[in-house]
C-alpha positions as CSV (number, residue, x, y, z in Angstrom):
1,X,-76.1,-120.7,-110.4
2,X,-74.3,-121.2,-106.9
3,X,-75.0,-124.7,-105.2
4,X,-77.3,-125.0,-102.4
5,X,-75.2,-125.1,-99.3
6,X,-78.4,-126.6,-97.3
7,X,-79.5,-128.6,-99.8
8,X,-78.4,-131.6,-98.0
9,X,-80.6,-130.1,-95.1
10,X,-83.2,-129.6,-97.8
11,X,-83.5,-133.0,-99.0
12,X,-83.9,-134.7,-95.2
13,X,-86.5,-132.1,-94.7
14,X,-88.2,-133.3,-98.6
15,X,-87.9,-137.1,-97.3
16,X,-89.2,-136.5,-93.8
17,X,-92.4,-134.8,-95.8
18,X,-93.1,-137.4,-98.0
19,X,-92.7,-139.9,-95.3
20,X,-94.9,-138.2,-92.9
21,X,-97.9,-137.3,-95.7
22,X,-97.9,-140.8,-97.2
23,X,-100.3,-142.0,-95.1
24,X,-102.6,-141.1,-91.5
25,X,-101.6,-143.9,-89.5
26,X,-99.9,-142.3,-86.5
27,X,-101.8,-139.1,-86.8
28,X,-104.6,-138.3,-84.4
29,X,-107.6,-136.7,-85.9
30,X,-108.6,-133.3,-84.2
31,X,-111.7,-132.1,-86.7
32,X,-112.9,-131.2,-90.0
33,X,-113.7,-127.8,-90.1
34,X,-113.8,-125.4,-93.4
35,X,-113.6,-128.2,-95.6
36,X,-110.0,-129.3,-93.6
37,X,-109.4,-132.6,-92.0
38,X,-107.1,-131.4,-89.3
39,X,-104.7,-133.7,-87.4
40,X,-101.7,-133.7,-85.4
41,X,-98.8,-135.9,-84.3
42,X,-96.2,-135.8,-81.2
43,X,-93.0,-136.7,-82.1
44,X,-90.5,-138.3,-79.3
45,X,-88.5,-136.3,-77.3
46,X,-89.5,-133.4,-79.1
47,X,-92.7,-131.3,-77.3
48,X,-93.6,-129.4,-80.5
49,X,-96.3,-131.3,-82.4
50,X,-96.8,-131.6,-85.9
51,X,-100.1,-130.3,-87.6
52,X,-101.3,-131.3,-90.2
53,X,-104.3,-130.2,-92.8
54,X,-106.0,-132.1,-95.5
55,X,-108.3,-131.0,-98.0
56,X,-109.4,-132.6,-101.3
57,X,-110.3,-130.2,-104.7
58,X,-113.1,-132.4,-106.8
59,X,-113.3,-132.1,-110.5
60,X,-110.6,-131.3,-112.8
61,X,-110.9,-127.5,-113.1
62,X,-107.6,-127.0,-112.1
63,X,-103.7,-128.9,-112.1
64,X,-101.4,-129.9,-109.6
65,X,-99.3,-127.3,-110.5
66,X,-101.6,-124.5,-110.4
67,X,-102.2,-125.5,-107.0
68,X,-98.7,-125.5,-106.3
69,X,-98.2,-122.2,-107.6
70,X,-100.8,-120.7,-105.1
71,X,-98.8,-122.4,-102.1
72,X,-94.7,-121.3,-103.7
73,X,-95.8,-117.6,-104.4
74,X,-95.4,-115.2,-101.2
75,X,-97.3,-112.5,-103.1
76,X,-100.3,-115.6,-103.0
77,X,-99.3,-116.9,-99.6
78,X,-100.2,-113.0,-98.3
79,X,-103.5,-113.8,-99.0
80,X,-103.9,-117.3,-97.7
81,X,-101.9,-117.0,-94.7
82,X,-103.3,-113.8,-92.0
83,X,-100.0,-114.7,-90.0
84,X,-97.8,-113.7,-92.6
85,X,-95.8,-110.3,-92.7
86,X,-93.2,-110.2,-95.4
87,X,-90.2,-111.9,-96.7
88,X,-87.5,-112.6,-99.1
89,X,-85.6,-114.4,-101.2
90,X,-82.4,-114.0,-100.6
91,X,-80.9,-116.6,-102.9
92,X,-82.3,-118.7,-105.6
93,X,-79.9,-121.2,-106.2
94,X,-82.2,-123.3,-109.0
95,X,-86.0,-122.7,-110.4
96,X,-86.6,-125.2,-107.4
97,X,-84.5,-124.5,-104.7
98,X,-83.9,-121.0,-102.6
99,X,-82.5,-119.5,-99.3
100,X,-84.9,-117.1,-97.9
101,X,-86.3,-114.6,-94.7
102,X,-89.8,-114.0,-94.1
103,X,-91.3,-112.3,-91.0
104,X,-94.8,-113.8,-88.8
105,X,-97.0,-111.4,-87.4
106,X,-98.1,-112.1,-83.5
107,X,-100.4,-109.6,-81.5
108,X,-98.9,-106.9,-79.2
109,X,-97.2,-107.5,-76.8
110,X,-95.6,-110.8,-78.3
111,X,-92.3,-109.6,-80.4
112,X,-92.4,-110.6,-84.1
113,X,-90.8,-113.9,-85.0
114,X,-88.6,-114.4,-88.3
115,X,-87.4,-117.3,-89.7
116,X,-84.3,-117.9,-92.0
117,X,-85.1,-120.7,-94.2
118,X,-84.1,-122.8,-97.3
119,X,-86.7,-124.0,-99.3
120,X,-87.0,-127.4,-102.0
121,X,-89.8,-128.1,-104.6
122,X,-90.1,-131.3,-106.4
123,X,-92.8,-131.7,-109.5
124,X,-93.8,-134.1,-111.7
125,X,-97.2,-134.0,-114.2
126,X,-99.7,-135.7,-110.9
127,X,-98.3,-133.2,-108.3
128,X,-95.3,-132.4,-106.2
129,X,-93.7,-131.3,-102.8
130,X,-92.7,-127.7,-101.3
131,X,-90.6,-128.1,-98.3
132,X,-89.5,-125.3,-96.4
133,X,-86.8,-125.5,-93.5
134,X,-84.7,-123.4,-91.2
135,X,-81.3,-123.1,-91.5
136,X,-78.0,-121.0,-90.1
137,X,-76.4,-118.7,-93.0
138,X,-75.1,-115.5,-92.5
139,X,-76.6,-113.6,-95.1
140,X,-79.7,-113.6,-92.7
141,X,-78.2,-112.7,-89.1
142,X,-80.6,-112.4,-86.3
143,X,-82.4,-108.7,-86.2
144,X,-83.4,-107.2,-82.3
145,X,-86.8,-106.6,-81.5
146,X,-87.7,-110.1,-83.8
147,X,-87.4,-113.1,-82.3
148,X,-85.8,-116.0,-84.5
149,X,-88.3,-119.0,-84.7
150,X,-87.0,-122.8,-85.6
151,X,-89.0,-124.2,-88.7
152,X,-88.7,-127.8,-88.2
153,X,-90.6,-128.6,-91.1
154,X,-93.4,-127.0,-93.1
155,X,-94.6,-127.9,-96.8
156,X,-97.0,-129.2,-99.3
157,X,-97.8,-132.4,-101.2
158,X,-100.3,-131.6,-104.1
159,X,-101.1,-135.2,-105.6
160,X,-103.9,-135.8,-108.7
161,X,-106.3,-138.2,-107.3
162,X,-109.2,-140.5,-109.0
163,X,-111.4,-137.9,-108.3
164,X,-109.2,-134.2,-108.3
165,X,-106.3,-133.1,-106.4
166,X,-105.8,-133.8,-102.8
167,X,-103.8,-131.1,-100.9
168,X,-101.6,-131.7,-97.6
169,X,-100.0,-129.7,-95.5
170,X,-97.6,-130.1,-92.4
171,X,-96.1,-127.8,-90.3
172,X,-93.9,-128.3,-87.3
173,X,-92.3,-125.1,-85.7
174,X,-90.9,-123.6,-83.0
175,X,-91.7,-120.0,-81.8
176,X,-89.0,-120.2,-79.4
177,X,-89.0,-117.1,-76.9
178,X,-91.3,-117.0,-74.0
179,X,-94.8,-117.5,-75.8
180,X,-98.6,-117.4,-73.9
181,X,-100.2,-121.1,-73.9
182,X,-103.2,-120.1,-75.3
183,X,-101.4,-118.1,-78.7
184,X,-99.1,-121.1,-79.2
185,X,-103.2,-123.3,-79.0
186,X,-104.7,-120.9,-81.6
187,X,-101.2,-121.2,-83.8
188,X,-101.7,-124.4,-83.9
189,X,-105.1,-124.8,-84.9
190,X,-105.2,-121.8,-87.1
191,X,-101.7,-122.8,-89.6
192,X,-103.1,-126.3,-91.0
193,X,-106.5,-124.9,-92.0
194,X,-104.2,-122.6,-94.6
195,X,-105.1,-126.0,-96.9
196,X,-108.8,-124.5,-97.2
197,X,-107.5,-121.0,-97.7
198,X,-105.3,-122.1,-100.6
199,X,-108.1,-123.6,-102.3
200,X,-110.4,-120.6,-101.6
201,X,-107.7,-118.3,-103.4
202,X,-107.8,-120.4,-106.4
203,X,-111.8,-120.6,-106.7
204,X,-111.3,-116.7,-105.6
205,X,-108.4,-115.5,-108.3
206,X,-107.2,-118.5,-110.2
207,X,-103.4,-118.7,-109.8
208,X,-100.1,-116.9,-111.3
209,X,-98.6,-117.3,-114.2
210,X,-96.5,-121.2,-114.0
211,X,-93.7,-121.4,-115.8
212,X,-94.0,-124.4,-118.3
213,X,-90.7,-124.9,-119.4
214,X,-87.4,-123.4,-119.9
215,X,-83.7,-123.7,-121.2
216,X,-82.5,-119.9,-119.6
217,X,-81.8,-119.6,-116.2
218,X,-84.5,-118.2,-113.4
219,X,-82.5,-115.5,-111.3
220,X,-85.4,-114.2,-109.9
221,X,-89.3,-114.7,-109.5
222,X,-92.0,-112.6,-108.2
223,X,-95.7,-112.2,-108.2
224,X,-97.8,-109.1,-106.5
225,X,-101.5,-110.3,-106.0
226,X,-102.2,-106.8,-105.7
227,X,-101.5,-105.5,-109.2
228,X,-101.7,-108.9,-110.8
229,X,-97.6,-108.6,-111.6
230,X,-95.8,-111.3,-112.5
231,X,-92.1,-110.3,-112.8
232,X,-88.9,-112.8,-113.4
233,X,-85.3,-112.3,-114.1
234,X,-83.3,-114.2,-116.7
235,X,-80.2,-115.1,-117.3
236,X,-78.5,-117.6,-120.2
237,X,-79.4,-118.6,-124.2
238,X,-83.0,-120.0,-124.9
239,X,-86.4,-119.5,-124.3
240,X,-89.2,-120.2,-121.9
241,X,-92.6,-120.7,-121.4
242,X,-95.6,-119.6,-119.4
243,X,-98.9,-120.3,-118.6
244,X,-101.6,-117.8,-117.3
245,X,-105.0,-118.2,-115.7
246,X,-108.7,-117.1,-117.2
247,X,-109.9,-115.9,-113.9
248,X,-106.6,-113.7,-112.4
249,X,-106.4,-112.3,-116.0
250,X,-109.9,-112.3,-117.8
251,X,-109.0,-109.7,-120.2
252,X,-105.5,-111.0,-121.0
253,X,-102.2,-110.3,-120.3
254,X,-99.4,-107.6,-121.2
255,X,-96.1,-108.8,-121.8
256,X,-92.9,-106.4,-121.4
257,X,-89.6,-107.8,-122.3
258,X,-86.0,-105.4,-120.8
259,X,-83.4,-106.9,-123.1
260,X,-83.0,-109.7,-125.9
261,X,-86.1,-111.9,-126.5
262,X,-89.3,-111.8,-128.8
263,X,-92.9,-112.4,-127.2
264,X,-96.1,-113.8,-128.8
265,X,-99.1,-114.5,-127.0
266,X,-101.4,-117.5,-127.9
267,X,-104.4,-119.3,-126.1
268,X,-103.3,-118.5,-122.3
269,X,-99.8,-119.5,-122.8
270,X,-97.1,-116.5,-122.9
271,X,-93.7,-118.2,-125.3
272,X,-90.5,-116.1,-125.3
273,X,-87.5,-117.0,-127.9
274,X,-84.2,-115.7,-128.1
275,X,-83.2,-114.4,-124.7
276,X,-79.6,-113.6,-125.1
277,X,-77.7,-112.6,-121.6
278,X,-79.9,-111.0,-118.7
279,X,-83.5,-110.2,-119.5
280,X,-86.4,-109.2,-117.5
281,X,-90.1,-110.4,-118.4
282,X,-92.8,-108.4,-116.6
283,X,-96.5,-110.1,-117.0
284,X,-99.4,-107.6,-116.4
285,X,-103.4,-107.3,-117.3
286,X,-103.5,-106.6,-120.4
């Protein structure tokens, strides 16, 4: 796998999250509305706020990294996130860490904004980070007609509480371009309240297949909410592991294998052995 050449960028951006979603204190609370504790934050010398949503999942029905899963995936994030067009990744330098493009919708007559981005996750067994940033690389040049936005920050922190699993998210961008008040208001009230829609997709569909553990390397991952398709690319010697959700698959899964590696299927988890070289798995209803 190549190295990161952002991923000093990457880490600021992961640091600057934590920091900022340890705690309230400095944040000024706007409302709670769909279950989301919204707030927001001016930063000095910099007229873009941040906004921020919180929402808290009780019980123990799910895992942080379920959760997580919901918030990585773009094929989930279509879903949970009506501003969202389309994007890519253009690079996956680690299972963690990736360069990538994805497109916002805006309403006629505003031009489309894109953003060229890399993107960090950190997890442990009580939660984890996604941090996504924007960065300058030029396997993304600038397209006409699309305006490139400035993603200052946006990501997760999914933490197990005493109670469930408490959800933040923070977002600070810049549109950039010559942008109506009023959109930029309803931007900026609509993006933090994507806390609540995360949860509703999980109560609504459960959550992709998660990757448990694995000793080959991840070239390339993808999930299509649509037809429930779950696809990765392979590389290496060893074997990997897989978790799938009840409710997104209630009548089981169908596993297809394109090169070296043997399959078995038992209680919700999905084990592959003896990839040799490049191998594609493709996870489907069964």
């Amino acid at each position: 796998m190549s190295t990161n050449p952002h991923t000093e960028k990457a880490h600021q951006a992961l640091s600057s999250l934590k920091e900022l979603a340890s705690t309230t204190d400095g944040w000024t609370f706007v409302q709670e509305k769909e279950g989301v504790k919204l707030y927001n934050k001016t930063v000095e010398g910099n007229p873009i706020p941040l906004v921020r949503g919180d929402i808290v999942v009780e019980g123990d029905q799910y895992t942080p990294q379920q959760l997580l899963a919901v918030c990585t995936f773009p094929g989930c994030r279509k879903i949970w996130d009506e501003k969202y067009d389309t994007s890519e990744i253009k690079q996956l330098y680690s299972r963690y860490e990736s360069l990538f493009w994805t497109k916002l919708k805006t309403p006629w007559p505003i031009s489309p904004r894109d953003i060229a981005g890399t993107s960090l996750r950190e997890t442990s067994e009580n939660g984890g980070y996604i941090v996504l940033t924007s960065v300058t690389d030029p396997q993304i040049p600038e397209n006409s007609g699309v305006v490139r936005a400035n993603l200052i920050l946006s990501g997760w922190k999914v933490e197990k509480t005493s109670t469930g699993i408490s959800i933040v998210y923070i977002t600070q961008i810049d549109l950039a371009g010559s942008i109506p008040t009023s959109f930029l208001k309803t931007v900026q009230q609509q993006v933090p309240l994507c806390a609540g829609k995360v949860v509703k997709y999980i109560k609504d569909f459960g959550y992709p297949p998660i990757c448990l553990d694995a000793t080959v390397t991840f070239k390339k991952e993808s999930f299509d909410h649509g037809k429930r398709e779950y696809t990765v690319e392979l590389d290496g010697e060893g074997e990997a592991k897989w978790s799938y959700s009840k409710q997104m698959y209630p009548g089981g899964v169908r596993v297809h294998v394109s090169g070296n590696g043997s399959v078995e299927v038992v209680n919700h988890e999905i084990i592959l052995k003896g990839v040799n070289g490049p191998a594609t798995v493709t996870i489907t209803k069964s």
